[in-house]
Structures are given as structure tokens and as C-alpha cells.
C-alpha positions in Angstrom: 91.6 111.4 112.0 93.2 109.6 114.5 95.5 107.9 112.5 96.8 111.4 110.7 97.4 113.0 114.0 100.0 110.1 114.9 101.2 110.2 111.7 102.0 113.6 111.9 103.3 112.7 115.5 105.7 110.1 114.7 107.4 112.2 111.5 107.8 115.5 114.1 109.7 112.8 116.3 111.5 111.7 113.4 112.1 114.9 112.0 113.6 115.4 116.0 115.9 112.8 115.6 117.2 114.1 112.6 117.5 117.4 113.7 119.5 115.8 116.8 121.9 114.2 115.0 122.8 116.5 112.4 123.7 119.2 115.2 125.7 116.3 116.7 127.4 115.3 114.2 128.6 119.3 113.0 129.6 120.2 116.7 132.0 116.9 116.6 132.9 117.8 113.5 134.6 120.7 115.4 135.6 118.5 118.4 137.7 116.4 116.2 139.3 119.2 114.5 140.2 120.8 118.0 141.4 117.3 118.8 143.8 117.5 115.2 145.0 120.7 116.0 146.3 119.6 119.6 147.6 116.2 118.4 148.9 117.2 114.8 152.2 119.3 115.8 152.9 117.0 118.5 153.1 113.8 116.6 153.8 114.9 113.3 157.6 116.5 113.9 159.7 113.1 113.2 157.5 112.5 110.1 158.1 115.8 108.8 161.7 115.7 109.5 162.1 112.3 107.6 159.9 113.5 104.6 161.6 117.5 104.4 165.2 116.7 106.4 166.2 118.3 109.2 166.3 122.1 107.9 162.2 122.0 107.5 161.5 124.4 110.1 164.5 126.3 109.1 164.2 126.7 105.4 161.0 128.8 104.6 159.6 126.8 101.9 159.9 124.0 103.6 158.4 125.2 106.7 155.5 126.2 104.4 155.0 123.3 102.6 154.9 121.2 105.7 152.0 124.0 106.6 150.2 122.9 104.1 150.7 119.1 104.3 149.5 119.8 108.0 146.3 122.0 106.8 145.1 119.3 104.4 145.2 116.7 107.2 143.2 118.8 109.5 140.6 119.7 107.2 140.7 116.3 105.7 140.1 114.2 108.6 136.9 116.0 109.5 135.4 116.5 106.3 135.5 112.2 105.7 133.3 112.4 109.1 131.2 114.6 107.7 130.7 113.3 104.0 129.6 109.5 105.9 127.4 110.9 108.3 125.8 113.0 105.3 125.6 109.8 103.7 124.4 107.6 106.2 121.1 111.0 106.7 120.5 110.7 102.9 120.9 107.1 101.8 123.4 108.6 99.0 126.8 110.0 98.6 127.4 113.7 98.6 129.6 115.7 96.4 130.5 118.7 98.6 131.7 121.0 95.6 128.4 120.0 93.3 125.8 122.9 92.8 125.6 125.7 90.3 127.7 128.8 89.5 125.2 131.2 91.1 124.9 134.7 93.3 122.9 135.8 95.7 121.3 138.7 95.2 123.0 142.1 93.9 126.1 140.0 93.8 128.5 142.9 93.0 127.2 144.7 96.1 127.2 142.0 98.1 130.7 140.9 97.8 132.4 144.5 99.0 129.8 144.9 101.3 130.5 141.4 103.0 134.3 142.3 103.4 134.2 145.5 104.6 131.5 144.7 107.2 133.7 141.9 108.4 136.7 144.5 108.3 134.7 146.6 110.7 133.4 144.2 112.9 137.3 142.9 113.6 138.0 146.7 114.0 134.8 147.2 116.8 136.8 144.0 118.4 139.9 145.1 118.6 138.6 148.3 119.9 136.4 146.9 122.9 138.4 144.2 123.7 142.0 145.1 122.6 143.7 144.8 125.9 141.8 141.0 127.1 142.9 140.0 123.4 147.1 141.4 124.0 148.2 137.8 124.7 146.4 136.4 121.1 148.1 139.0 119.6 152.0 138.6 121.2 152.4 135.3 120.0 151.9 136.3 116.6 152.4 133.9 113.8 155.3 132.4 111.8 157.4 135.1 109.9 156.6 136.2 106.2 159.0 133.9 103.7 161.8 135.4 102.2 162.1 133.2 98.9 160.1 133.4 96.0 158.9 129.7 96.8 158.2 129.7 100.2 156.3 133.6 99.2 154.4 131.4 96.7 153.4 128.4 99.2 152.3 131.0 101.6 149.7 132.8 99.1 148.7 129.0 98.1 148.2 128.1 101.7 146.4 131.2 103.1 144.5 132.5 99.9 144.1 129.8 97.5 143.7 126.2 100.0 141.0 127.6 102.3 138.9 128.4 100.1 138.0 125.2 98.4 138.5 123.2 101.3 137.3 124.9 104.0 133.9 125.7 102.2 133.8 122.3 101.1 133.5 121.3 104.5 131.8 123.6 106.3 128.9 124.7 103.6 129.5 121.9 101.0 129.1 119.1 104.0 128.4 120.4 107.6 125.6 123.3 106.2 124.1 121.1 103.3 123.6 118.1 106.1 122.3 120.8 109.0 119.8 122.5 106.5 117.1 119.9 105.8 117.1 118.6 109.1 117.2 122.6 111.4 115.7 124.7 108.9 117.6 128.0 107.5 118.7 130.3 109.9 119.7 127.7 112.7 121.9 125.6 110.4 123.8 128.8 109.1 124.6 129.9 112.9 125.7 126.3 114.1 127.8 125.9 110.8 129.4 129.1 111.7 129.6 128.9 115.1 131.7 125.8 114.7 133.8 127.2 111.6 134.3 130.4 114.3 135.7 128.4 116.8 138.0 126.6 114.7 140.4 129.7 114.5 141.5 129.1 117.8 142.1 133.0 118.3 139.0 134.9 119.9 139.1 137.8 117.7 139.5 135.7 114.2 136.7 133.3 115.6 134.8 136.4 116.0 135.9 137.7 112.6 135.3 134.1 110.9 131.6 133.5 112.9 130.9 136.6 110.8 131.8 135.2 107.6 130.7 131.8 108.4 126.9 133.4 108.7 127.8 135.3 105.2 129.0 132.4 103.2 126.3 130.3 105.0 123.9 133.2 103.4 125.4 132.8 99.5 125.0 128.9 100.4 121.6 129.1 101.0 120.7 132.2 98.1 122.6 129.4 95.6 123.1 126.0 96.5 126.3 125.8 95.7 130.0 126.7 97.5 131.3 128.5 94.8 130.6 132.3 95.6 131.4 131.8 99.5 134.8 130.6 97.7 135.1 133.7 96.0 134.3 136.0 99.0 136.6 133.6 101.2 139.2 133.7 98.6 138.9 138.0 98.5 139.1 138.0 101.9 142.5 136.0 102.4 144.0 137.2 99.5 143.2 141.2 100.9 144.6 139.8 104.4 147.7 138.2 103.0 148.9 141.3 100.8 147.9 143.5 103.9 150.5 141.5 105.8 152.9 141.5 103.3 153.0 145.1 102.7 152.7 146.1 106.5 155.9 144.2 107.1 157.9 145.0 103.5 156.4 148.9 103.9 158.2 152.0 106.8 155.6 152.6 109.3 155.5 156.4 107.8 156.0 155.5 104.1 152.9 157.2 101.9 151.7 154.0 100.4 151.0 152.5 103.6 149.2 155.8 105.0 147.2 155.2 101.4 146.6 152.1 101.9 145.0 152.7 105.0 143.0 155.4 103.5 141.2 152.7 101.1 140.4 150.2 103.8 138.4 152.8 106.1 136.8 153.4 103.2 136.0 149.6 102.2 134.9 149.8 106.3 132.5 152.7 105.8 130.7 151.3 102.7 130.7 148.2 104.3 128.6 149.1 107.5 126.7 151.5 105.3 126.0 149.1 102.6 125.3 146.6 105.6 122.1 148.5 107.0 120.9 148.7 103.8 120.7 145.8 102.4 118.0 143.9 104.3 116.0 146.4 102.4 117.2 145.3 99.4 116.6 141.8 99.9 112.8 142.3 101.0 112.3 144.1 97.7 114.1 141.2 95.4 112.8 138.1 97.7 109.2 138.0 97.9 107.7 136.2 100.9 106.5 132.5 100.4 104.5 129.8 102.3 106.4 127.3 104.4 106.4 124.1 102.7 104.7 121.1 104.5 108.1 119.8 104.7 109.7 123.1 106.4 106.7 123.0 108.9 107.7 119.5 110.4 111.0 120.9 111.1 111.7 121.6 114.7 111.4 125.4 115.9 113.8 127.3 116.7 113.0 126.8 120.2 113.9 123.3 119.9 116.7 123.2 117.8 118.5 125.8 121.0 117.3 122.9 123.2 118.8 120.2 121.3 122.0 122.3 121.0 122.7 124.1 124.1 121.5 120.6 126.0 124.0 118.5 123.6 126.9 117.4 125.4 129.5 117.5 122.5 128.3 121.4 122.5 130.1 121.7 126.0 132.8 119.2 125.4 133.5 121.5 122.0 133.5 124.7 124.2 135.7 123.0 126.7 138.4 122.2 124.4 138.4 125.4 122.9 139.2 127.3 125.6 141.6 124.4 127.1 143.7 124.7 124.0 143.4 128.4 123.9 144.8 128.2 127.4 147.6 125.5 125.7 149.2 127.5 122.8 148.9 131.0 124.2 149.4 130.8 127.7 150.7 127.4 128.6 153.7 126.7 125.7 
């Protein structure tokens, strides 16, 4: 008897440790990518002036091309983190983009629902805190291209890029590493946390922590990346030809007004849809037993502890809001 109950003990602490270092190792994930995004524009002008020539930032397929050579990098760097430390919890290499073509439940609900939710919860956002979020919004972004190229580079790296590879690393590597070793619900809100905070805008990490715990969810209902692609690929594709046709479009024209029309719409069915679809879900998932596995997971409890007392959790929090303070109030 004796011997069971320090068995038990020793694979809680181990299942501790675990926990411990998968949290670490997802909220330096996001340190290092902070880290990129400070240290890539600074270093990497004379490399793209040597690859591109001198016109790069001039010529709008250029400009958008060295975008993407840029994105890759940052998403590149920090998924190779990921993809050894995954290796070194499991003993085996992980293929991010491995799992089957499944849907969570009442898929073709589920995927309106999710964007118009997300719609709304920018729009409560910009409602509450539209005047604290005025100096996010001045500095804008870079201007739409004008060529058919640098049109087409755009739409690859905003709607088609992301996607793949930003799924791939935060569900395919940081939320398949977190789940064994948190449990469920933790490992979806840490994943997204840190995929919220890597927007470097308050109101699009707000925005993104809400898709993060979305796509997280159609992670965890399939085991695969593929529909969180799809609804992150819907998503980008909606917010890139809303872009487009706000700045191509007259402020009074009639297809703009209509176009507004069907997006409060996509809103109202979204929060509708939204309260009713818990209900849904306890209907189609019936309740199981934890598995003795699940049950030597920390609690909840402990997995906040092992968080909010982590200090890469404050260093990642630090450098967000010290870069925050660096593009849009110190450059």
C-alpha cells in the first residue's frame, strides 16, 4: 500500500514537471518571437536591399515579397524551438501538420458562427475601448499594392501563409505539446494567450486570443490543424477583401453600405449562434470518465500556479508592452 501511494506520488511530481516545462517552453515560444519581431526589421534592411535592390520598399511587390521572406523567418524560428522541445517531451519527432481531415461538431454551424462571434467581439472592443486604442489605430499599416503582383503577394501573405504556418505552430506544435502534459482547457488558453499577444496590437491580440481558444477547440474536437486552417484562412481572406474594398469603394457608394449590411448580420448570427451552441455540444458530446492518465494531470489550480509564478510569463508580458511602447509610441 505503501509502495502504491509513492508511486502515485512520484508520477504526480513527474506529471508536474512536465506540466512545468511545457508551459515554459510555449510562453518562450512567444518571448522569442517578440524578440524576432524587434530584431528582424532592424537587422534585416541591408540584406533585403542586396537580395531586392534598392527600390524594395519602394516598388510594391517587392515590398511584399520581402513581407513574406520576413513572416516566414518569424514563424520559422520559433516553431524549430518548438518541434525539439516537443521532441525532447515525447522521445519522437513530431509532424505538426499530421492528423485527420476532421470537424468538430455541426461543422457548417460552427464555422460562421466562429467568425461572426469574433467580428463582434472586435466590434464590443472598439466600442469600449476605442479612444485608449486611437494610437494602435493612427499608425496604420503599409498601403494596399497597386499591381497585380504585389495585389497577389499580399492575398498570399495575409490569407494564404498564416494559415498553414501559423497553426502549424501554435496548434500543430505549442497546443499538441501543452495538451498531455495541462489537460484541455488550460493548454487551449495558454496556446492562445501566447498566439494573442503575438499581434502586437491590443485590439487584434484581443481579436486573435479569441480565435486562438476557437481553433484550439477544432484542435482538440479533431486532432488535427486542418479545420482551424480553414476558419483562419476564412477569416483573413474576409479581412483582406474588407480592406480592399473599403479603400477601392466611396465612403457613400451602395455596395459598401451593403456590404455592411451582411456583416452585422454575420455579427448577429454569430452572438446568437454563440449562446446556443454549448447546448448543442452537451446534446452531441456525452460526458465521460477521466482517464487514469487525465487524473494525474495537475489541476487547474496548479497549472495557474505554475504559469502566473513562471518567470518567462512576466518577461513575455514585459516585452510585449515594451515593444508596444517601441513601434507605436517611441518610432
Amino acid at each position: 500500500m505503501q509502495g502504491t501511494e509513492e508511486a502515485v506520488k512520484a508520477r504526480k511530481a513527474a506529471s508536474r514537471h512536465q506540466a512545468f516545462f511545457a508551459v515554459t517552453a510555449a510562453l518562450f515560444a512567444g518571448l522569442l518571437m517578440l524578440a524576432l519581431n524587434l530584431l528582424l526589421p532592424a537587422f534585416s534592411g541591408r540584406l533585403l536591399v542586396a537580395l531586392f535592390g534598392r527600390d524594395v520598399f519602394r516598388t510594391d511587390w517587392k515590398n511584399e515579397l520581402a513581407n513574406i521572406l520576413l513572416y516566414i523567418v518569424l514563424q520559422l524560428l520559433p516553431g524549430l524551438f518548438l518541434f525539439f522541445a516537443l521532441r525532447l517531451q515525447r522521445g519522437k519527432a513530431v509532424n505538426p501538420f499530421a492528423g485527420p481531415l476532421g470537424a468538430p461538431p455541426y461543422p457548417f454551424y460552427f464555422l460562421p458562427m466562429c467568425i461572426g462571434a469574433l467580428y463582434a467581439l472586435n466590434f464590443v472592443v472598439q466600442l469600449l475601448f476605442g479612444g485608449l486604442l486611437s494610437p494602435f489605430e493612427a499608425a496604420g499599416g503599409d498601403p494596399l499594392p497597386t499591381s497585380l503582383p504585389g495585389f497577389l503577394l499580399y492575398l498570399l501573405q495575409l490569407a494564404v501563409l498564416p494559415p498553414l504556418l501559423e497553426e502549424g505552430l501554435f496548434r500543430g506544435l505549442m497546443l499538441r505539446m501543452l495538451l498531455p502534459a495541462v489537460g484541455k482547457t488550460p493548454a487551449v488558453l495558454v496556446s492562445a494567450l501566447v498566439f494573442g499577444l503575438m499581434h502586437l496590437n491590443p485590439a487584434q491580440s484581443i481579436f486573435a486570443f479569441g480565435f486562438g481558444c476557437l481553433a484550439g477547440f477544432a484542435y482538440v474536437q479533431t486532432g488535427s490543424i486542418w479545420f482551424g486552417a480553414l476558419l483562419h484562412y476564412a477569416n483573413n481572406l474576409i479581412s483582406a477583401c474588407l480592406s480592399c474594398w473599403t479603400a477601392a469603394l466611396p465612403e457613400d457608394s451602395a455596395a459598401l453600405f451593403a456590404i455592411g449590411e451582411c456583416l452585422l448580420l454575420l455579427l448577429v448570427f454569430g452572438v446568437i449562434s454563440a449562446c446556443f451552441y454549448p447546448q448543442l455540444l452537451r446534446r452531441k458530446l456525452p460526458k465521460r470518465r477521466a482517464t487514469p492518465a487525465e487524473r494525474l494531470l495537475p489541476s487547474r489550480g496548479e497549472v495557474a500556479r505554475i504559469v502566473f509564478c513562471n518567470p518567462t510569463f512576466y518577461l513575455l508580458a514585459a516585452g510585449y508592452a515594451w515593444l508596444l511602447w517601441l513601434l507605436y509610441f517611441a518610432l
